[in-house]
C-alpha positions in Angstrom: 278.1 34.4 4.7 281.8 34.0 3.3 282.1 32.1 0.5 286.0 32.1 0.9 287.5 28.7 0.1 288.7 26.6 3.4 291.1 24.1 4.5 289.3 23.0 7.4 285.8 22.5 8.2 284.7 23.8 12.1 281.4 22.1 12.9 280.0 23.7 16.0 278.4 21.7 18.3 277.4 23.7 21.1 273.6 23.9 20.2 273.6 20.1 20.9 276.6 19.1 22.5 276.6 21.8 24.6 273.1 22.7 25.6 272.5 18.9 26.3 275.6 18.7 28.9 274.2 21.9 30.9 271.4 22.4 33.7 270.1 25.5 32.0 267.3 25.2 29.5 268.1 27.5 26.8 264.9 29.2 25.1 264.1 28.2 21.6 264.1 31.8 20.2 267.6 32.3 22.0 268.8 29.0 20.0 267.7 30.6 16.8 269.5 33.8 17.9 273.1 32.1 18.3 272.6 29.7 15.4 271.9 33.0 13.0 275.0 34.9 14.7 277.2 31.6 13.9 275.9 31.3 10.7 276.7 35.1 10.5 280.2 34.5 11.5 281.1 31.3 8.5 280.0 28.5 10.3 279.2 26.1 7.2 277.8 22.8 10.0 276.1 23.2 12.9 274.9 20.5 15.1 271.7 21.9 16.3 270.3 20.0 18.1 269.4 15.6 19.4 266.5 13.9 18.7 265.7 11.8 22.2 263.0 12.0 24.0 262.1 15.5 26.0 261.6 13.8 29.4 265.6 12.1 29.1 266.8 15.6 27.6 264.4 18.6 28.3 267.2 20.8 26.8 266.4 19.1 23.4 262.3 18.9 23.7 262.5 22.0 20.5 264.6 19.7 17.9 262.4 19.6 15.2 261.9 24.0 15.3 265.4 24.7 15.6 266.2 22.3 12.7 263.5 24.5 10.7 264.6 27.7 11.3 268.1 26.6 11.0 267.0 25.5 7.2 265.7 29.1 6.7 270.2 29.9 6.6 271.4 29.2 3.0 274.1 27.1 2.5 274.1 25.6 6.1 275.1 22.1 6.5 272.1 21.0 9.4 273.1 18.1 11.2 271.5 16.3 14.6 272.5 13.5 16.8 269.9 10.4 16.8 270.5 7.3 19.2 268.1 4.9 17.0 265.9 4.8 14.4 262.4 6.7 15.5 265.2 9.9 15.9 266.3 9.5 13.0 262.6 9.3 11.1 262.0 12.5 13.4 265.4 14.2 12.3 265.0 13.2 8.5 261.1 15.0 8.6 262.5 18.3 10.3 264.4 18.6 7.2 268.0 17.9 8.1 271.1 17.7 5.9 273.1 15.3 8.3 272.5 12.8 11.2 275.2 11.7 13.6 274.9 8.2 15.2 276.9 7.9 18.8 278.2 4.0 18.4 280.4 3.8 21.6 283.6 1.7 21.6 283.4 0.8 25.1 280.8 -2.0 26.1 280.0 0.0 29.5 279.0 3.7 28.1 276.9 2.1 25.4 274.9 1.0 27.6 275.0 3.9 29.9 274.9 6.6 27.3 272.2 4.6 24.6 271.0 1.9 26.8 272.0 -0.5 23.9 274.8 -3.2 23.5 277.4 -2.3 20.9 276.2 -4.8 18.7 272.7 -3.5 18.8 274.0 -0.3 17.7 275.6 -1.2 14.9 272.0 -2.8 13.9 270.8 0.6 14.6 273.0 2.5 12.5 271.7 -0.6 9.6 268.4 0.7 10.2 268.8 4.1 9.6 270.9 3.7 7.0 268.6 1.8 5.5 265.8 4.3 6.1 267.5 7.3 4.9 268.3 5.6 1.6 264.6 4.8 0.7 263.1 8.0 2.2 266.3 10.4 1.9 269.4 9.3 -0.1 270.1 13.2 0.1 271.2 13.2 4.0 274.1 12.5 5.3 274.7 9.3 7.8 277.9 9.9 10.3 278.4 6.9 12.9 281.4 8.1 15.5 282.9 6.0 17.2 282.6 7.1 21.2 285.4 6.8 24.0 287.6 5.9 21.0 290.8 6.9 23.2 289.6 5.7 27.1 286.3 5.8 28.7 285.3 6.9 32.7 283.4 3.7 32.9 285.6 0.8 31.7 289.2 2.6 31.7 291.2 1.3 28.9 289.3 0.7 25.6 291.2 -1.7 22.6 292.3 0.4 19.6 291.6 -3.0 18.0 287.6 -2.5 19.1 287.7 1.1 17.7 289.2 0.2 14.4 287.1 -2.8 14.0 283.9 -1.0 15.1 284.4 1.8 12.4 284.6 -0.8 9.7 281.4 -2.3 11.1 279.7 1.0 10.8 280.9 1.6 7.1 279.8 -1.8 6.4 276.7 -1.0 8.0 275.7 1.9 5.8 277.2 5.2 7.5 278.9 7.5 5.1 281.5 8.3 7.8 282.5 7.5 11.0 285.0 10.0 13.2 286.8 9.2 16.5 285.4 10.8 19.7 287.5 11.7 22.7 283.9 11.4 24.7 286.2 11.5 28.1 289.0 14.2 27.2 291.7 10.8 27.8 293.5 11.1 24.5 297.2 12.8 24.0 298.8 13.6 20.5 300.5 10.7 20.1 297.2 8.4 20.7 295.6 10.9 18.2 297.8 10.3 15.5 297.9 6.1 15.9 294.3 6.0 15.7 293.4 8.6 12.7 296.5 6.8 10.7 294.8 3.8 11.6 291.3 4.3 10.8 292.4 6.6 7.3 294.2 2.7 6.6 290.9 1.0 7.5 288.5 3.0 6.2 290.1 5.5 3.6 288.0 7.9 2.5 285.0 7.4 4.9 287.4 8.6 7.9 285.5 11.6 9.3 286.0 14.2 12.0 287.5 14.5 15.3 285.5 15.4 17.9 287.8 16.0 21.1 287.1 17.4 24.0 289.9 19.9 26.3 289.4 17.6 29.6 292.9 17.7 31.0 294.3 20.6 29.0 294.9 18.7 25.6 292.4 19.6 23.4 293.9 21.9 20.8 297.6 20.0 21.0 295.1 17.0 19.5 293.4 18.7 17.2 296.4 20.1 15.7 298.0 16.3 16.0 294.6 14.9 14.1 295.6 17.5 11.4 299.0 16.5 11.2 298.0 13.0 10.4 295.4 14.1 7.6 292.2 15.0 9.4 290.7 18.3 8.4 286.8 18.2 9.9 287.1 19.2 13.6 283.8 19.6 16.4 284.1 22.2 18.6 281.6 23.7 20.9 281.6 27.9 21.3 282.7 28.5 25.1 283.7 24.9 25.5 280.2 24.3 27.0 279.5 20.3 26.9 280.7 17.2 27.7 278.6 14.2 28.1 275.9 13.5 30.7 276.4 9.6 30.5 280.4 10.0 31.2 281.4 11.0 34.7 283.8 13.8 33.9 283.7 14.4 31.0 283.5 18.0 31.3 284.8 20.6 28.3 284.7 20.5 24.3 287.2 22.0 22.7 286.5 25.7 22.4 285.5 27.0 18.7 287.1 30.4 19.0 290.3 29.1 20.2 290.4 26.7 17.7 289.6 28.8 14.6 292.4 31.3 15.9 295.1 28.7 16.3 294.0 27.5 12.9 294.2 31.1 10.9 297.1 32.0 13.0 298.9 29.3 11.0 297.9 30.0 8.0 295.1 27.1 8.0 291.7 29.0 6.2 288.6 27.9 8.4 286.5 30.5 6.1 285.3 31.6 9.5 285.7 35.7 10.8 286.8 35.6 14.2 285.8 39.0 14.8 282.3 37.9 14.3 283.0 34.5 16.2 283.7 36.0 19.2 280.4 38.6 19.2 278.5 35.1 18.7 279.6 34.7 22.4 276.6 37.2 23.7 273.9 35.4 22.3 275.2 32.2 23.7 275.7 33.7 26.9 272.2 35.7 27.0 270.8 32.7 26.3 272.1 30.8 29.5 272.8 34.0 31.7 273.5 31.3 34.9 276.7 29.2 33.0 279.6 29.6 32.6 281.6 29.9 29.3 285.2 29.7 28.8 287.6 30.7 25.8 291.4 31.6 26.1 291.1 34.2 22.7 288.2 35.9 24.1 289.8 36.7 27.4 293.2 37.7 25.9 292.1 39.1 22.7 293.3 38.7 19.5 297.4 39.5 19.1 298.8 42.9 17.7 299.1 42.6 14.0 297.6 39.7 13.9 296.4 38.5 10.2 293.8 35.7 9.7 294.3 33.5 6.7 290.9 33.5 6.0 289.8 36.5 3.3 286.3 37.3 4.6 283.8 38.1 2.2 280.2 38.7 1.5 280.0 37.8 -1.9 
């Protein structure tokens, strides 16, 4: 794995994100296989996987073995998405480094997308945070703040809510809390408002951006959120994912793309592209009937072209 210093961090989050938004079940040893071959490539985070019950998301029923074997990969930062506190507990005994809390800023796909108000969530994310500090003070809490920029379900969200809602989450016990374009709604100039904003109300605890390429936009606001300070993006390999509970919201931003608009600037990711894009095949053998997108991996990589990050083995 390259041990090559970065300025960004990519977390993929198409073994959760991803495999969660499609019909296809993807086999566990297949997971293991594209987790090892993103590992392989300088991936340093990987969201592997949700802890919710099987029957709601069959496509996560194997949580707790993929969060194993993805322990067996030194240096991996583990993370996985729990709506409440009995994932968490489940998350926290499979070992992982990191758990992600979905606290949605509109009223409407909290309830849709956790079946809780967003005040009981913020309770929630008390819990856990409580839990993890008397059984785990080692992992990581992240509480993102959902449909920060517009929602399919109730339209126009306050900035005020998001802001105020990322304080609460802080306050509440979570060691970050990102912005989520759940819905693909945001533009640049949305993007940098809100990040300045929540850098102002919550300073060091501001976390990543997790944006999605809905209407087109996705890299023009990542590279706005990076503008503005940001430097932890989400991105999902083929831009497979969305979310099941928002109507439309179709398309993460793509993690190839994304790393090569990064390195093409001069921005070290301390990931190879070369071996990014070979990561494809496992991902696609693993879910032969879906499709996967990518701009870089259908054009290829330009003449000449130089990537900032120095890979090495050492």
């Amino acid at each position: 794995m390259n041990s090559a210093s970065t300025d960004v961090l990519i977390s993929e989050v198409g073994p959760r994100d991803g495999l969660q938004s499609i019909k296809s079940i993807m086999p566990t040893a297949a997971k293991h296989a594209w987790i090892h071959a993103l590992y392989q490539a300088g991936v340093k985070e990987i969201e592997v996987a949700s802890f919710v019950p099987a029957k709601l998301l069959p496509q996560m029923a194997d949580a707790a073995e993929v969060v194993r074997y993805a322990k067996t990969l030194p240096g991996l930062t583990v993370m996985a998405l729990v709506p409440n506190l009995r994932g968490a507990q489940a998350a926290i005994e499979a070992g992982v480094d990191k758990i992600t809390i979905p606290v949605s800023a509109s009223a409407a796909h909290s309830l849709a997308n956790v079946r809780k108000t967003r005040e009981e969530m913020i309770e929630e994310v008390k819990k856990i945070s409580a839990y993890r500090k008397e059984v785990a003070p080692q992992v990581k809490v992240e509480a993102g703040i959902a449909t920060a920029f517009g929602c399919t379900l109730q339209g126009l969200v306050s900035e005020d809510d998001v802001i105020r809602m990322a304080e609460q989450v802080i306050e509440a016990g979570a060691d970050e809390s990102g912005l989520s374009d759940t819905t693909g709604y945001a533009n640049p100039a949305q993007i940098q408002r809100l990040f300045k904003r929540l850098k102002a109300a919550i300073g060091q605890h501001a976390g990543a951006a997790h944006l999605h390429n809905t209407r087109g936009l996705g890299l023009a606001n990542c590279l706005a959120a990076y503008e503005v300070g940001v430097t932890s993006f989400d991105s999902s390999m083929g831009g497979i994912g969305g979310c099941p509970y928002a109507p439309g919201a179709s398309g993460n931003v793509v993690t190839e793309d994304l790393v090569f608009m990064f390195e093409a600037m001069g921005i070290k990711t301390g990931i190879n592209l070369d071996l990014l894009l070979e990561a494809r095949k496992p991902l696609q053998a693993g879910v032969p009937n879906e499709q996967i997108y990518g701009m870089i991996s259908e054009a290829g990589l330009p003449k000449g072209f130089a990537a900032a990050t120095q890979w090495s083995t050492q």
